[in-house]
Structure formats: structure tokens, C-alpha cells
VOGU-3710 file (C-alpha; in Angstrom, 3 decimals, decimal comma):
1> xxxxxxxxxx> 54,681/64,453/105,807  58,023/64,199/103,865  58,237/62,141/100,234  60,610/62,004/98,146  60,886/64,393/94,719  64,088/63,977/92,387  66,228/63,468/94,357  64,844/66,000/97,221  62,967/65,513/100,152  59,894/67,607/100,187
11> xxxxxxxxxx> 57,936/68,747/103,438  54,752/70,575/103,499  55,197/72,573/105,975  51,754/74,636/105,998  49,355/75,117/102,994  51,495/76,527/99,907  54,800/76,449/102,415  56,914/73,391/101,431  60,529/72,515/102,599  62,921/71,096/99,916
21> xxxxxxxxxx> 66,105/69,641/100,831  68,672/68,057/99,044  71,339/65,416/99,547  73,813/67,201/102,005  71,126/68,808/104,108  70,778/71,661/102,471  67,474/73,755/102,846  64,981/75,949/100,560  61,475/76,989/100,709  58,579/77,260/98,044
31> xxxxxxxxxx> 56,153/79,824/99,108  52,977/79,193/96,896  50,401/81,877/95,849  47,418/82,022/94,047  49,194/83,713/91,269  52,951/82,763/91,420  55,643/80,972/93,935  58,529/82,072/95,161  61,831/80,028/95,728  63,726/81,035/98,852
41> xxxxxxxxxx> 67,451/79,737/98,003  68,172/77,346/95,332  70,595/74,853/97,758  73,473/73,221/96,403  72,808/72,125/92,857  72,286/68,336/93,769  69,726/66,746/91,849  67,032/68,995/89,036  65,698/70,893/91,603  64,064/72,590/88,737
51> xxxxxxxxxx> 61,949/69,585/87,800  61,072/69,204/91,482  59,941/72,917/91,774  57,629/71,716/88,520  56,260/68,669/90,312  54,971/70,827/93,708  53,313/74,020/91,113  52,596/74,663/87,412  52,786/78,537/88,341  55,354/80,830/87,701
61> xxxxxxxxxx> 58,569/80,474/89,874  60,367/83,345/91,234  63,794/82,724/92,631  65,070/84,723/95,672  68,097/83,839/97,338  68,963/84,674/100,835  73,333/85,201/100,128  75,845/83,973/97,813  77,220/81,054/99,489  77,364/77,811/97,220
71> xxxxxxxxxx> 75,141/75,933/99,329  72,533/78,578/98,820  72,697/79,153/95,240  74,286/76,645/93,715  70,602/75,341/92,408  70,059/78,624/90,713  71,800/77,260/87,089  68,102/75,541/86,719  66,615/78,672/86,911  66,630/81,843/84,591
81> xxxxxxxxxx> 66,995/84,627/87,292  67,617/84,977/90,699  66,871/88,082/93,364  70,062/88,622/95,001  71,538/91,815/97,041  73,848/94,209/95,652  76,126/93,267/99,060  76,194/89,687/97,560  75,825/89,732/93,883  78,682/88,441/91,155
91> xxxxxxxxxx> 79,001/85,356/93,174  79,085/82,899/90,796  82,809/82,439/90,046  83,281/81,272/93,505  79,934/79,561/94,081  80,917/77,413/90,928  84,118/76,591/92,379  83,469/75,708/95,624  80,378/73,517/94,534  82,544/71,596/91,659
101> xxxxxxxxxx> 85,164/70,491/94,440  82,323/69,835/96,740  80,186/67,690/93,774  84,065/65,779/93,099  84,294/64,760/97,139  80,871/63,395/97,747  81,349/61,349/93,883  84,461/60,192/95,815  82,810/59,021/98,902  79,717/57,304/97,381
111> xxxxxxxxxx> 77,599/60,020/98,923  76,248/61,203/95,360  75,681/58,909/92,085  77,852/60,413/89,158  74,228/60,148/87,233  72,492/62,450/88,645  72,360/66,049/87,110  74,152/68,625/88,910  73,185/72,163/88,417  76,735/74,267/87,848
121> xxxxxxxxxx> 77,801/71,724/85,623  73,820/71,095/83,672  72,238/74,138/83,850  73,196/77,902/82,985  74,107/80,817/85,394  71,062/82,697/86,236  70,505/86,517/84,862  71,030/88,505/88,562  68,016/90,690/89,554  68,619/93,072/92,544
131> xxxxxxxxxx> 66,460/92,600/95,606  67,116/95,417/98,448  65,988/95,532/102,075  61,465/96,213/101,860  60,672/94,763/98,721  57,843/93,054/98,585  57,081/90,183/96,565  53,699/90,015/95,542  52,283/86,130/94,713  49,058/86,613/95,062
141> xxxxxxxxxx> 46,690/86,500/97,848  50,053/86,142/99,708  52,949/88,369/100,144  56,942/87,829/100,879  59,020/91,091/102,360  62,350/91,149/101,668  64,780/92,064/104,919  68,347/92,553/105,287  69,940/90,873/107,899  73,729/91,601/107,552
151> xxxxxxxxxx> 76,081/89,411/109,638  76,635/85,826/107,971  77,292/88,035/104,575  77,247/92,098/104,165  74,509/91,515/101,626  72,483/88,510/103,400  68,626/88,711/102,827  65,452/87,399/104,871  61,785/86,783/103,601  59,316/87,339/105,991
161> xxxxxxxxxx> 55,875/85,360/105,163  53,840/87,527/107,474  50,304/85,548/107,034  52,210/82,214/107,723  54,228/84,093/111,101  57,313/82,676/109,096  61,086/84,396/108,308  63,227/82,102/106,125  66,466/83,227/107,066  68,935/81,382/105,331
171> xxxxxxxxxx> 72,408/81,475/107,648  71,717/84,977/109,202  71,001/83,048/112,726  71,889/79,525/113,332  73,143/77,170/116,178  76,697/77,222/114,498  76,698/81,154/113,590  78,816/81,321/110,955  81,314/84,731/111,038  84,469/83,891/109,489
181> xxxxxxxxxx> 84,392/84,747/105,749  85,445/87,707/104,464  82,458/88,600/103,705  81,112/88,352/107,419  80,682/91,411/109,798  81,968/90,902/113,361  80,306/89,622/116,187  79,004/92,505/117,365  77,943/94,029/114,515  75,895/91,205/113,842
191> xxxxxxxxxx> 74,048/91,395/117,122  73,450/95,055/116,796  71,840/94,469/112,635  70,809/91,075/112,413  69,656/89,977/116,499  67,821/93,766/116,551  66,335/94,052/113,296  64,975/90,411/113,957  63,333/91,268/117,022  61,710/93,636/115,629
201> xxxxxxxxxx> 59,836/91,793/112,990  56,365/90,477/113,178  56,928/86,732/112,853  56,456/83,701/115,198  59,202/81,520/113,746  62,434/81,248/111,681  63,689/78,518/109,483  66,910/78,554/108,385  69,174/76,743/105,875  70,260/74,027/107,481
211> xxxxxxxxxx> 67,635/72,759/110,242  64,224/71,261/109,766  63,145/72,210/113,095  62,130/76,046/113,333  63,049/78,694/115,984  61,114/80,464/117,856  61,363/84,037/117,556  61,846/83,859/121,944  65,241/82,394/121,334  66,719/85,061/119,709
221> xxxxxxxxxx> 68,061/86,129/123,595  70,119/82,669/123,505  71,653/83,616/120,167  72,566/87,282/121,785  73,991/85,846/124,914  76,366/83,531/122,361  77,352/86,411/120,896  78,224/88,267/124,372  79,776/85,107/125,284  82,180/84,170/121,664
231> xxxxxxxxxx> 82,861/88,336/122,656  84,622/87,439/126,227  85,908/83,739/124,767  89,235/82,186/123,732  88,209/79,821/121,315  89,479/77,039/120,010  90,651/76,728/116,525  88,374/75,217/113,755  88,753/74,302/109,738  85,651/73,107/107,513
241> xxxxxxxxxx> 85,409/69,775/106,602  85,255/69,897/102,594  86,361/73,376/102,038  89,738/73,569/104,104  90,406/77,290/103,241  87,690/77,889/105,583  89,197/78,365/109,247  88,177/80,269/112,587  87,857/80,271/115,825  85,460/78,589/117,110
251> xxxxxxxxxx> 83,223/79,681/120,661  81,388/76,850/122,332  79,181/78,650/124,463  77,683/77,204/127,486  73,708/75,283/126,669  72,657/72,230/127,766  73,519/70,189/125,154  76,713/69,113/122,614  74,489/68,033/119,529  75,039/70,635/116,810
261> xxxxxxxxxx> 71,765/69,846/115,620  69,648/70,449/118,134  67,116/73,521/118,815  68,854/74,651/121,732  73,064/74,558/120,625  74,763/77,576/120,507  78,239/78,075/118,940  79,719/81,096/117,028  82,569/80,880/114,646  84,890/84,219/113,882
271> xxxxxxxxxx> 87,409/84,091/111,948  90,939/83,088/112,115  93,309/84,708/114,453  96,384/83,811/117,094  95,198/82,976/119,932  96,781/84,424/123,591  98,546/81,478/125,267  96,089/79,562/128,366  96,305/80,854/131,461  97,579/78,554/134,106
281> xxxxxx> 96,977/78,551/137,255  100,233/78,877/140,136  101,531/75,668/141,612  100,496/75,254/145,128  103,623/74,754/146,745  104,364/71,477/149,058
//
């Protein structure tokens, strides 16, 4: 059942497993223990998701944040610390930047009353705490692994909630695999740390930061066989909607289905390159 919290809309997902999400769709977990919680990204600073954290547990909050990407962390400036990796730390000049211009678009379009509080301009940048690949977070009757999944960033972290079958993922797999940035790895390289090391893993299901369906840990093939596919592609050309510096190509690969939302799309984005002129095929003569 989903309700409404501050500005968030709050799932519980499983017992001490919640889903928080905030006005642009963006996703983070709240892993309960007996003794302490632990945050799993921070979204995009929309709304006091600090408050909200307060209104689901009265128990010390740890904050652990899958990358550096704005929409991941932006929520952090209601915290005091975060866990991030070394690969992804000292984001916060860019995260504030790219969530102030996002924060002045949706004000623009209506999406997002001017009144409510908005964590890079509210709050305070978080004190950085390093989190490396087999850490374990301890909350109490309940644990939370820390595993590096490079690919969407060099430094891009998974939890893995082993006594819920759960791996909150952030953007290490999603339908629209993200590979552009700078701070992406190629294509393959993300199939041979991020696809393997995730197969590996004792876990039944993956949640990422975007979706409120999960994945099954079976569909990690279909991801793969994107990645052979964007490999072999041409692409098309693509540019993000808000941030425009953002540009790639863009690999539609073959599924059974053109809604970007769904369970079973696949599309991988690298980035920005010329692409060879089409082929076309020789004029049948009269």
C-alpha cells in the first residue's frame, strides 16, 4: 500500500523495506533494523525527505548512496553523512548544479510548488564517509553488503539485503542503461563487472532507481543480450530532456514492447560519437 509522506510517496515493500519516491520519480529505500536503518540513495532533494525518513523510524538513520548522480544524492543536504565510493566521491559541485537548474525547470512548468523545501538549497552538504566493495552494514538483526557494480559510474555501489533476497541497485542495470557520462565504463566493460558480478550474488530481485516494479535476477540474460546487441548497433542519436549537455547514442534493442517503463524494455545509451552514414541498398534496375 502506497500513502503519501511530505511530499513522498511511501511503499512498504516487505516488513522494515519501504520505497520512497519523490516528485520526478525518483527512487530510495529504507531498510529498517532492530537497531538502526539504512537509507539507500537520498533522490533528488524534492520535498524534507529528512522529516519523512523521521515519520517511517525514530532509529538512527544511516545514509548510503549508490553513485553521485544528482538524482541520487541530491536528498543527502538533510542528512549529516553519507557512504559514498572513493570512484564517486566530491560530487557535490556538480550534483548542486545540475539539481538547481533542474529545481528552476520544474518551478517553471508548475511541476513543483516554489514552497516546498528543497534540499541543496535548505539543507547542508553531507560530511562524505567512504564505503568500498564488502562492507557490511550492520542494523541489527538485519544486515546490508555493500557491492560494486561499476558501469553506470566507475564508483557505483549496490546493497544487497540478503534475508529480504533484495539488491537495490540504483542505475547499475536498468531498461534505459545509462553509459554516456564520463564517468561511465563502456559497454562491454559493464557486462563483464556489473552483468557478472550480479549473477553471482545471492538475491532473488533488484530494484533500481527509477522503477517500482522489481527485476528478477533471471533477466539479467536480456540486459546482456542488449549489451551484445548496442555492441553490433548504429544507433540513433539522443539528448536528455532537462540536462541538454547530456547526449549519446542511443541502441533500441529488439523486446516486445516500446514502453520505457515496462519490465521487459531494453535500451542502452553510449555516449556521443559520429555515426557511419546508412547503408543503402542498390537500385534494382528497370
Amino acid at each position: 500500500m502506497t500513502e503519501q509522506l511530505n511530499s513522498f510517496a511511501v511503499t512498504l515493500m516487505q516488513k522494515g523495506f519501504y520505497r520512497i519516491v519523490d516528485t520526478l520519480g525518483n527512487h530510495c529505500y529504507l531498510v529498517v533494523g532492530e537497531n538502526r536503518a539504512l537509507l539507500v540513495d537520498t533522490a533528488g532533494g524534492f520535498g524534507d525527505l529528512g522529516r519523512c525518513v523521521r515519520l517511517l523510524t525514530d532509529l538512527p538513520v544511516v545514509v548510503a548512496l549508490t553513485h553521485g548522480h544528482y538524482d541520487h544524492v541530491a536528498g543527502s543536504y538533510w542528512f549529516s553523512e553519507a557512504y559514498i565510493s572513493e570512484g564517486d566521491g566530491g560530487c557535490w559541485d556538480v550534483v548542486e548544479d545540475h539539481a538547481v537548474r533542474v529545481h528552476a525547470q520544474v518551478l517553471e512548468e508548475g511541476v513543483y510548488p516554489a514552497d516546498v523545501p528543497f534540499a541543496p538549497r535548505d539543507g547542508a552538504r553531507p560530511q562524505e564517509l567512504r564505503v568500498q566493495d564488502g562492507d557490511v552494514f550492520d542494523l541489527g538483526g538485519r544486515t546490508v553488503r555493500a557491492v560494486a557494480l561499476p558501469g553506470h559510474t566507475r564508483g557505483s555501489m549496490g546493497y544487497l539485503v540478503e534475508d529480504l533476497g533484495v539488491l537495490l541497485s540504483g542505475d547499475a542495470v536498468t531498461p534505459i542503461m545509462c553509459l554516456f557520462f564520463e564517468e561511465s565504463l563502456t559497454i562491454q566493460e559493464w557486462r563483464d563487472k556489473t552483468l557478472a558480478r550480479m549473477a553471482e550474488l545471492p538475491f532473488e530481485h533488484f530494484y533500481t532507481g527509477h522503477h517500482d516494479h522489481a527485476f528478477p535476477k533471471a533477466t539479467l540474460d536480456t540486459f546482456d543480450a542488449a549489451g551484445a546487441y548496442a555492441l553490433e548497433d548504429r544507433g540513433t542519436p539522443w539528448m536528455h530532456a532537462r540536462l541538454q549537455e547530456f547526449r549519446g547514442i542511443m541502441h533500441l534493442c529488439p523486446c516486445d514492447t516500446f514502453d520505457a517503463e515496462s519490465v521487459d524494455f531494453r535500451a542502452v545509451i553510449e555516449p556521443w560519437h559520429e555515426l557511419p552514414p546508412r547503408k543503402r541498398g542498390r537500385r534494382k534496375s528497370a
